[in-house]
MARVOKE-211210 format. One line per field, with one value per residue (C-alpha): residue number from 1; residue in one letter; x, y, z. Coordinates in nm, 4 decimals, always signed. Example, Ala and Ser with C-alpha at 12.3 -4.5 7.8 and 13.67 -1.06 7.14 Angstrom:
% residues 2
nr [1  2] .
rest [A  S] .
px [+1.2300  +1.3670] .
py [-0.4500  -0.1060] .
pz [+0.7800  +0.7140] .
% end
This chain:
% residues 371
nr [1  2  3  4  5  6  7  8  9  10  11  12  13  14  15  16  17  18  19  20  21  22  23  24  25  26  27  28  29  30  31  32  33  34  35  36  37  38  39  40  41  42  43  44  45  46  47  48  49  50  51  52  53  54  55  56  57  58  59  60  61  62  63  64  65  66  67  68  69  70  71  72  73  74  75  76  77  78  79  80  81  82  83  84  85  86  87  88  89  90  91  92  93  94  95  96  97  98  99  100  101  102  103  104  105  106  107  108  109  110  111  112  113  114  115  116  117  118  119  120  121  122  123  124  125  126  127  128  129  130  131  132  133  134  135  136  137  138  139  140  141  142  143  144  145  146  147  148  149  150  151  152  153  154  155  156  157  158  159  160  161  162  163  164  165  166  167  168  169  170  171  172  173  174  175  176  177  178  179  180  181  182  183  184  185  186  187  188  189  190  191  192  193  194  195  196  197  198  199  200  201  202  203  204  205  206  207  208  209  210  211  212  213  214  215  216  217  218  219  220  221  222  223  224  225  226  227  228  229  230  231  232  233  234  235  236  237  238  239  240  241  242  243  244  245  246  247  248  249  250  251  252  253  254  255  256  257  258  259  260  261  262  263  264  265  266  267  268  269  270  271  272  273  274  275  276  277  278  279  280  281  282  283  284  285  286  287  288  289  290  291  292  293  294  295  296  297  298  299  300  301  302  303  304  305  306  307  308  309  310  311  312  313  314  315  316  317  318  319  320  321  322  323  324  325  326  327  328  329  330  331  332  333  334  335  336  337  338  339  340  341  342  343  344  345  346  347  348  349  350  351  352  353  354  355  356  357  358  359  360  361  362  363  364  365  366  367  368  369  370  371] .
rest [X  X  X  X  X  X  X  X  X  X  X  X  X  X  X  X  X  X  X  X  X  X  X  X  X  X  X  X  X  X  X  X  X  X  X  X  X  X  X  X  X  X  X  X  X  X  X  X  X  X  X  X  X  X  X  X  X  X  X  X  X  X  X  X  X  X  X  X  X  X  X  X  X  X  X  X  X  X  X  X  X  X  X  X  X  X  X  X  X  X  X  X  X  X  X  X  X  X  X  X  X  X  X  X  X  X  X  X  X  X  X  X  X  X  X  X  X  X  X  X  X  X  X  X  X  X  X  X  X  X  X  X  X  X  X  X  X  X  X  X  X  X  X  X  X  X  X  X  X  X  X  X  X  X  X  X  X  X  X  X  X  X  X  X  X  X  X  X  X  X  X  X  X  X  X  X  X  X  X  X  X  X  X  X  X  X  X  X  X  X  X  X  X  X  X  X  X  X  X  X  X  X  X  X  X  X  X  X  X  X  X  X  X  X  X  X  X  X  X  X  X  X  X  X  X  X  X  X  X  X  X  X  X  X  X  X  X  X  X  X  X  X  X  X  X  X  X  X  X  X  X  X  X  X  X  X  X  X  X  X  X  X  X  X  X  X  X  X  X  X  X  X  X  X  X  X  X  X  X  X  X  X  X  X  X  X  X  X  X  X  X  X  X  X  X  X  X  X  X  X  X  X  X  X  X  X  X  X  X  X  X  X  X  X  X  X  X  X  X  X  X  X  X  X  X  X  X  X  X  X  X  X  X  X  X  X  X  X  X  X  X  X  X  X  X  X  X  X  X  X  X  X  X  X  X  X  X  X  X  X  X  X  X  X  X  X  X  X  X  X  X] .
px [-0.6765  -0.3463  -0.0972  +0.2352  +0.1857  +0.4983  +0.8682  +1.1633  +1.4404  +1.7186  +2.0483  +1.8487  +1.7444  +2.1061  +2.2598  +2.0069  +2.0513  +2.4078  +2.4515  +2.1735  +2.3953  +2.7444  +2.5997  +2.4192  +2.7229  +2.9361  +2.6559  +2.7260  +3.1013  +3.0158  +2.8057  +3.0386  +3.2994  +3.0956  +2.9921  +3.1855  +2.8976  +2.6737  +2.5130  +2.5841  +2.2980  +2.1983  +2.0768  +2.3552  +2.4282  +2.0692  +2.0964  +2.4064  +2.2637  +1.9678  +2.2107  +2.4151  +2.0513  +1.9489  +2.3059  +2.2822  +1.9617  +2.0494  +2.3719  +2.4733  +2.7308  +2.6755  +2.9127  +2.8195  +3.1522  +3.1372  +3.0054  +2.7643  +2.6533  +2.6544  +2.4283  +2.0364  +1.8618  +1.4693  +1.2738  +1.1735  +0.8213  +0.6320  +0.3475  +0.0040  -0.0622  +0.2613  +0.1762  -0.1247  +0.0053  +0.2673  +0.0047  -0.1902  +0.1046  +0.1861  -0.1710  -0.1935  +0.1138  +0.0150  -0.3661  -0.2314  +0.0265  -0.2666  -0.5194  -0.2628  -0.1648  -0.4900  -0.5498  -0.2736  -0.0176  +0.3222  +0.4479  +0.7581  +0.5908  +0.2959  +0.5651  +0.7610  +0.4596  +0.2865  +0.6397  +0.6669  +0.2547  +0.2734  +0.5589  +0.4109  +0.1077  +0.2573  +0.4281  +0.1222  -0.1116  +0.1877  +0.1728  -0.1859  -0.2392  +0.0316  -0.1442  -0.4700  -0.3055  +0.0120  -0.0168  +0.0291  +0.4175  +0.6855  +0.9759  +1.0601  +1.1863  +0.8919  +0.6559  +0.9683  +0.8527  +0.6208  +0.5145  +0.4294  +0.0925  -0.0271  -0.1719  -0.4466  -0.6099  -0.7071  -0.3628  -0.2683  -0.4832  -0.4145  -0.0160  -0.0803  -0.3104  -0.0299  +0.2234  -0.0435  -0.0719  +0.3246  +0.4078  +0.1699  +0.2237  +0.5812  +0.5258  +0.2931  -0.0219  -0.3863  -0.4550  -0.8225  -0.6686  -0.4230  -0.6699  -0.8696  -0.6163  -0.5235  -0.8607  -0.9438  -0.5746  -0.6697  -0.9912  -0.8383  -0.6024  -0.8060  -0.9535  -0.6797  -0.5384  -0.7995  -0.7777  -0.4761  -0.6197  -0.8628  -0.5800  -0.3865  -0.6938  -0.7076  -0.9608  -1.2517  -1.5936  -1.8793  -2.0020  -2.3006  -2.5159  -2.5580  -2.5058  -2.1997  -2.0579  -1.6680  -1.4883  -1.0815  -0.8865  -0.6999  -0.4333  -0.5982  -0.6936  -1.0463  -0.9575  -0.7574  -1.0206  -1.2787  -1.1181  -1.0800  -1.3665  -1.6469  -1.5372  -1.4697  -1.3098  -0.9088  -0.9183  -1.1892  -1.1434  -1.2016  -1.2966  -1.7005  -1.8554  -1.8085  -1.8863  -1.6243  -1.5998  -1.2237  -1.4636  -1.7132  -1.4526  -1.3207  -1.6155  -1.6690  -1.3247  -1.4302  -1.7687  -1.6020  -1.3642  -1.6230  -1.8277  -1.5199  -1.4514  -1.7781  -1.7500  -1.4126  -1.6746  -1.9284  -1.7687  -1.8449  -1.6231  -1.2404  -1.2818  -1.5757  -1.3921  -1.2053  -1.4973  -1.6876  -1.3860  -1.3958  -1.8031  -1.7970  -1.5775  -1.6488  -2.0301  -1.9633  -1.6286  -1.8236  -2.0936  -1.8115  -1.6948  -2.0063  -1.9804  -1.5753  -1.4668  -1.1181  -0.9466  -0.6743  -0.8891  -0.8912  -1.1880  -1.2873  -1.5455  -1.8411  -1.6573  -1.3551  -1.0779  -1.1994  -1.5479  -1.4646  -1.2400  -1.4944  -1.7573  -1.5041  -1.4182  -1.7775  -1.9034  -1.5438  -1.6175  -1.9756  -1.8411  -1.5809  -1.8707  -2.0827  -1.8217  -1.7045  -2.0230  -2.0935  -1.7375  -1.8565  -2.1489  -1.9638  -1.6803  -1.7526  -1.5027  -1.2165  -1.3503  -1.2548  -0.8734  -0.8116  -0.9042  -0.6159  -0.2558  -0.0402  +0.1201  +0.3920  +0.6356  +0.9460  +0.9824  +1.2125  +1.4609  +1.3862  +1.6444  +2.0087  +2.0975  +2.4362  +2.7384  +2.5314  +2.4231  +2.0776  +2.1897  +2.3204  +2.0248  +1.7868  +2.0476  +2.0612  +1.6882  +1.5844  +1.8373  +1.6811  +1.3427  +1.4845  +1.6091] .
py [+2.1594  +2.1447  +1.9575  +1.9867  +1.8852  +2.0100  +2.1469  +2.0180  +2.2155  +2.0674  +2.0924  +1.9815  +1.6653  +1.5949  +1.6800  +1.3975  +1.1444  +1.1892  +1.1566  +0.8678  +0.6357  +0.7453  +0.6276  +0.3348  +0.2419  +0.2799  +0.0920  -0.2059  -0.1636  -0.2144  -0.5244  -0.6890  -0.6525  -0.8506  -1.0955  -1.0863  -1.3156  -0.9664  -0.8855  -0.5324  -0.3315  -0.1846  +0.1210  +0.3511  +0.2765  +0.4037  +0.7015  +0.8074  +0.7448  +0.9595  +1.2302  +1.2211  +1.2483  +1.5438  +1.6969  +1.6510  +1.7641  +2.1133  +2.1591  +1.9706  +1.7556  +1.4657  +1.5978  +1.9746  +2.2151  +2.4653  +2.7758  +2.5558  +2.4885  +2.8543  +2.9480  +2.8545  +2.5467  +2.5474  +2.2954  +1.9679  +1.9049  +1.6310  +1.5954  +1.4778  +1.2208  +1.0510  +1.0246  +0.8967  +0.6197  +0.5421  +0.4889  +0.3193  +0.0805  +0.0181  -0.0196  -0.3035  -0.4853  -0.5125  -0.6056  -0.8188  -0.9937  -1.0568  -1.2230  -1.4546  -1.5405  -1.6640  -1.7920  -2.0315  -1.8509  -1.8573  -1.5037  -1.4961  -1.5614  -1.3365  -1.0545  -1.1390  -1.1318  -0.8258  -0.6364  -0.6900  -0.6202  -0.2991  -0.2442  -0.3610  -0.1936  +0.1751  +0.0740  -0.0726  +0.2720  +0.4641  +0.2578  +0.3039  +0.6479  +0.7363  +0.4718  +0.6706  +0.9663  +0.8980  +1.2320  +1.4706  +1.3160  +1.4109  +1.1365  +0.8432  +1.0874  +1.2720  +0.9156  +0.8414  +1.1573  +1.0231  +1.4543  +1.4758  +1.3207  +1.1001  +0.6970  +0.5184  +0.2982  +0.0053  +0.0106  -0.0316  -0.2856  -0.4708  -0.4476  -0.5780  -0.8881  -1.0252  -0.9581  -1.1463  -1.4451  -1.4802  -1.4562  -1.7127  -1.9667  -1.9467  -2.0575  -2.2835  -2.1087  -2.0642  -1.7306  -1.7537  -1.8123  -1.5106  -1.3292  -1.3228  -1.1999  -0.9402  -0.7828  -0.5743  -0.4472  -0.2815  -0.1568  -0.0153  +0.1723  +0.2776  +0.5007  +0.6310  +0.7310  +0.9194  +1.1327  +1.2065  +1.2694  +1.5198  +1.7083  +1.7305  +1.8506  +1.6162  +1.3738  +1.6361  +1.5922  +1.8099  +2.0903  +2.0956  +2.3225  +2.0055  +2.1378  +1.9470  +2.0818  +2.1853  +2.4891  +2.4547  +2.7518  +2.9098  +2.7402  +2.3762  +2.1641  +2.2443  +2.5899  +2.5967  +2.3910  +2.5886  +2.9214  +2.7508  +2.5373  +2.7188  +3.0751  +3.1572  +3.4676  +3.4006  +3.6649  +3.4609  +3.3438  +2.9720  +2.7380  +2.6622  +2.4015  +2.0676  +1.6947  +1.6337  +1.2846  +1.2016  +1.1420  +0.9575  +0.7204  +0.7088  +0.6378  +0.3907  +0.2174  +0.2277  +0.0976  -0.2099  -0.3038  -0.3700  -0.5624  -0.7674  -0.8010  -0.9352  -1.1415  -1.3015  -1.3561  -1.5513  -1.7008  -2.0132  -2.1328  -1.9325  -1.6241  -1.4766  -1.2019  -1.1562  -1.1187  -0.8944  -0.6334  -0.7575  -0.6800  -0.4408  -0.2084  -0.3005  -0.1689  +0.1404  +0.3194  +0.3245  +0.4732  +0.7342  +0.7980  +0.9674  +1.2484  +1.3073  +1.6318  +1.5613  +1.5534  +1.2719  +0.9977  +0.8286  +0.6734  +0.3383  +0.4862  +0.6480  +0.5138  +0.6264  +0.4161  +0.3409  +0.2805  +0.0460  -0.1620  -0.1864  -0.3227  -0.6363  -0.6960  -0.6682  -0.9589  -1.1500  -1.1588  -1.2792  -1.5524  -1.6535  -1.6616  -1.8852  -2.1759  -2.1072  -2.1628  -2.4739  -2.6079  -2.5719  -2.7264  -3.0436  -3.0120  -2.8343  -2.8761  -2.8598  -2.5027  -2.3802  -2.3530  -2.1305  -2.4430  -2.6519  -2.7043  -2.3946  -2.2891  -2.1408  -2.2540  -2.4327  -2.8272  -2.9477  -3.1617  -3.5590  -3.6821  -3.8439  -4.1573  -4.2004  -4.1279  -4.0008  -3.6583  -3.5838  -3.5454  -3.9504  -4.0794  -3.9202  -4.0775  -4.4118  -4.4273  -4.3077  -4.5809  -4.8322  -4.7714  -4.7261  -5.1024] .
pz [+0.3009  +0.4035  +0.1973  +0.3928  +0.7395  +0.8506  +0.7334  +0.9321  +0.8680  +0.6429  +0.8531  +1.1726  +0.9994  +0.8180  +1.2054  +1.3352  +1.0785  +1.1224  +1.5202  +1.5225  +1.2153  +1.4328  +1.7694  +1.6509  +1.4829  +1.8511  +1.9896  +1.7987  +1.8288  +2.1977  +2.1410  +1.9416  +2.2230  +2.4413  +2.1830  +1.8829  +1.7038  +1.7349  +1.3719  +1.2375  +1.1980  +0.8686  +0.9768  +1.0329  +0.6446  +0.5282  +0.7951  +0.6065  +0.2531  +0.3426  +0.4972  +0.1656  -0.0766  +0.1638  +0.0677  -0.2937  -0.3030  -0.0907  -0.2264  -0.5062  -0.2838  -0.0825  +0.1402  +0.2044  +0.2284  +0.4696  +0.2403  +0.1791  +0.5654  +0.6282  +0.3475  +0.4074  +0.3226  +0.2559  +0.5003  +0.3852  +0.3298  +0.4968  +0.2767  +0.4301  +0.1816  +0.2064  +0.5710  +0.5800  +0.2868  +0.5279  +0.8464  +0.6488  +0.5770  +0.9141  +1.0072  +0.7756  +0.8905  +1.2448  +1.1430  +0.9238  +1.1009  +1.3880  +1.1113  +0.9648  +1.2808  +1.3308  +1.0294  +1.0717  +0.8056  +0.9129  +1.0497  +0.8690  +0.5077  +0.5696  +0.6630  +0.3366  +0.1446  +0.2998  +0.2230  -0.1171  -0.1927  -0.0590  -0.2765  -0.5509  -0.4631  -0.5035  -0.8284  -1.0020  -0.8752  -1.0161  -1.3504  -1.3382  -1.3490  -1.5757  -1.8485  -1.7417  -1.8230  -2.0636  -2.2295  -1.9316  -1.9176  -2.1639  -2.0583  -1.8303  -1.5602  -1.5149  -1.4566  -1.1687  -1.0015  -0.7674  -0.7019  -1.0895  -1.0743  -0.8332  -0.8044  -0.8341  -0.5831  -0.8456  -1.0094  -0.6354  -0.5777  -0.8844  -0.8393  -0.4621  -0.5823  -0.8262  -0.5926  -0.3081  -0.5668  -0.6496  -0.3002  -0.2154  -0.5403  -0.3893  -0.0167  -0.1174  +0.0634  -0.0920  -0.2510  -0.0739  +0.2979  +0.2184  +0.0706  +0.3945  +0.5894  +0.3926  +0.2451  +0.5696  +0.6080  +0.2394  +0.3090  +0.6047  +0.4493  +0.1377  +0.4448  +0.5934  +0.2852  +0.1704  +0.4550  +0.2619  -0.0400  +0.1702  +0.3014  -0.0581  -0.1881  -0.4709  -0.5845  -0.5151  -0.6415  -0.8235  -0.7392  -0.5208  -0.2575  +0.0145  +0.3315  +0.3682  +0.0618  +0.0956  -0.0572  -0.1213  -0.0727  -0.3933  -0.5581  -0.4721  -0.7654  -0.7168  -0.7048  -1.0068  -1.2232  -1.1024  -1.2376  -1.5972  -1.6299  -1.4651  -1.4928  -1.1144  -1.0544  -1.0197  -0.7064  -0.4929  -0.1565  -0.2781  -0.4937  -0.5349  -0.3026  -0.4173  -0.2974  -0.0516  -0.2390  -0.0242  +0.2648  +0.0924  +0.0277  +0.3625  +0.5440  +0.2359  +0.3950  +0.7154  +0.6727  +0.4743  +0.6964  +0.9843  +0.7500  +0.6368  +0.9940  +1.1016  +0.7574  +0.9501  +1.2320  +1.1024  +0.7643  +0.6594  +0.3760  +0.2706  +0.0082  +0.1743  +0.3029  +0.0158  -0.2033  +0.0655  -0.0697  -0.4153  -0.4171  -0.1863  -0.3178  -0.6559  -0.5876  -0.4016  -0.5937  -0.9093  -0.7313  -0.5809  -0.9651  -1.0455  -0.7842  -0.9069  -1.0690  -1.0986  -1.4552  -1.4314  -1.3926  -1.7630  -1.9388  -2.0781  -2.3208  -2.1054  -1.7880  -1.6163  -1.5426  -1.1824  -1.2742  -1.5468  -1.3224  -1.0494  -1.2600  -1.3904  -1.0258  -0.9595  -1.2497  -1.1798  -0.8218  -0.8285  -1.0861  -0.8244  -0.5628  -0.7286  -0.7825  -0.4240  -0.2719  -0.5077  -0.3718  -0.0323  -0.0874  -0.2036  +0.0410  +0.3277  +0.5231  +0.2902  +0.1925  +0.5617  +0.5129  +0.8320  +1.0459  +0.8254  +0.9323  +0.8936  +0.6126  +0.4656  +0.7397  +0.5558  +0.5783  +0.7762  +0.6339  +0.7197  +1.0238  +0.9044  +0.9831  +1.2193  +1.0555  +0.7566  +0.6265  +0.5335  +0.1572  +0.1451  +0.3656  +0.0600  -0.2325  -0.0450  -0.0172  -0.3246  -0.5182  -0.2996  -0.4672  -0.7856  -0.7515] .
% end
């Protein structure tokens, strides 16, 4: 286990963030000499936000005197899980940009829409577990801190679908073409990230005397539930073995995204791959759930939280498979939207007439049909 990958030190990162926002700022000063037209960047703006949070948080400034430059500054903490969210993120956006690219989405709405999903994503597992476990938090602050707590992959999942299905109401593209592109990019990550959840220590699972059975060191959540819940001695070396159920669920995102891959490969209608990750994971989580030993998980009656939203997607999805297959059966080839025109590229506006601007050509015609 090891939570914190790595601790930069405070003043080097302020010192960096500083010099990179000053000479990306004289950079553009020397673009804009040779081309006045230049855009500004943005950048140097969030480097010196950033510098001035950092400050705050060290010294209660956001700009730090000099007694408080000479005094120390703890490191920061790069956590492992926040890393691996944020490959995981980045993963997706290239793997996703690639399969709506050849799915025929348009690069610039799949980009938009990919953005704003993964947002939403993080704020709907964040809403998720704090409904799953509303009594652990005392006020509105504590459900802001992201470090109080955690997130849950299906309130992540959810979040990302409804931000997925406004995105795509808006640009006018089907949620089944998007929905292709995007599945693997999710299964993807649900791996990497729970590499993540591996090295936090969280998310552990029973105890158990498999040979592959893990043991957390002391003051991991295993640790620390084992000591109240099962009696281990608070002076052991670590926690019992338990089902190292963070790597059940990788491989579980690893093995899906191949089969939604070869899915891609071989598909005959749109929403095949999509429901590959609706049934898939659906199937296999639940499954998962049964090995867990870890607290914040809620329940739905005998089920927990996860287990009881795998099963809906699970009956939903094989409801949504059935009318999609009958559909294809009646229309084959409107079914395979990835061999359709593009979409979600904006119209262009129809040609003026000379000595006219688009907006009168449209009046003029439009009273001429009236008549």
């Amino acid at each position: 286990m090891r939570p914190v990958l790595v601790a930069i030190p405070s003043k080097l990162l302020l010192a960096v963030a500083l010099v990179l926002a000053v000479g990306i700022a004289v950079r553009d000063v020397l673009r804009r000499r040779a081309d006045p037209k230049a855009p500004w960047s943005t950048t140097p703006l969030y480097l010196i936000v950033g510098a001035a949070i950092l400050s705050a948080v060290k010294t209660g400034s956001i700009i730090p005197s000099v007694a408080a430059l000479s005094q120390p500054w703890t490191p920061v903490p790069i956590y492992s899980y926040g890393v691996m969210l944020g490959t995981s993120l980045i993963v997706g956006w290239f793997l996703t940009m690639r399969l709506a690219r050849q799915d025929g989405v348009a690069t610039e709405s799949a980009a938009s829409i990919y953005m704003w999903t993964a947002v939403w994503s993080i704020v709907g597992a964040r809403i998720l577990y704090v409904i799953a476990n509303y009594s652990d938090f005392d006020g509105v602050m504590e459900v802001l801190m992201i470090n109080r707590g955690g997130l849950v992959a299906y309130g992540g999942m959810i979040g990302g679908f409804l931000a997925s299905w406004y995105g795509c109401r808006k640009r006018g593209i089907p949620l089944l073409r998007w929905g292709d592109v995007a599945a693997p990019a999710v299964v993807l990550g649900t791996g990497i990230t729970r590499i993540g959840c591996f090295l936090f220590g969280c998310d552990y699972g029973r105890r158990t005397d498999l040979p592959w059975g893990l043991s957390f060191p002391v003051d991991s959540p295993a640790f620390k539930h084992h000591v109240g819940a099962y009696g281990l001695a608070r002076d052991a070396a670590h926690s019992f073995a338990v089902h190292p159920t963070q790597l059940y669920e990788m491989v579980v995102g690893f093995l899906l995204f191949g089969v939604l891959m070869l899915i891609r490969r071989w598909r005959t209608f749109s929403g095949q791959v999509f429901l590959g990750w609706i049934i898939g994971y659906g199937t296999l989580r639940p499954l998962i759930e049964i090995l867990r030993d870890d607290t914040q998980r809620g329940s739905v009656g005998p089920l927990s939280t996860s287990q009881f939203i795998g099963i809906m997607a699970v009956v939903l999805g094989m409801a949504l498979l059935i009318y999609l297959v009958k559909r294809h059966g009646q229309d084959p080839a409107g079914m395979r939207l990835w061999e359709q025109p593009a979409v979600g590229i904006a119209p262009e506006a129809p040609a003026a007439r000379d000595g006219e601007s688009p907006g009168r050509g449209r009046k003029t015609g439009a009273r001429r049909k009236k008549r």
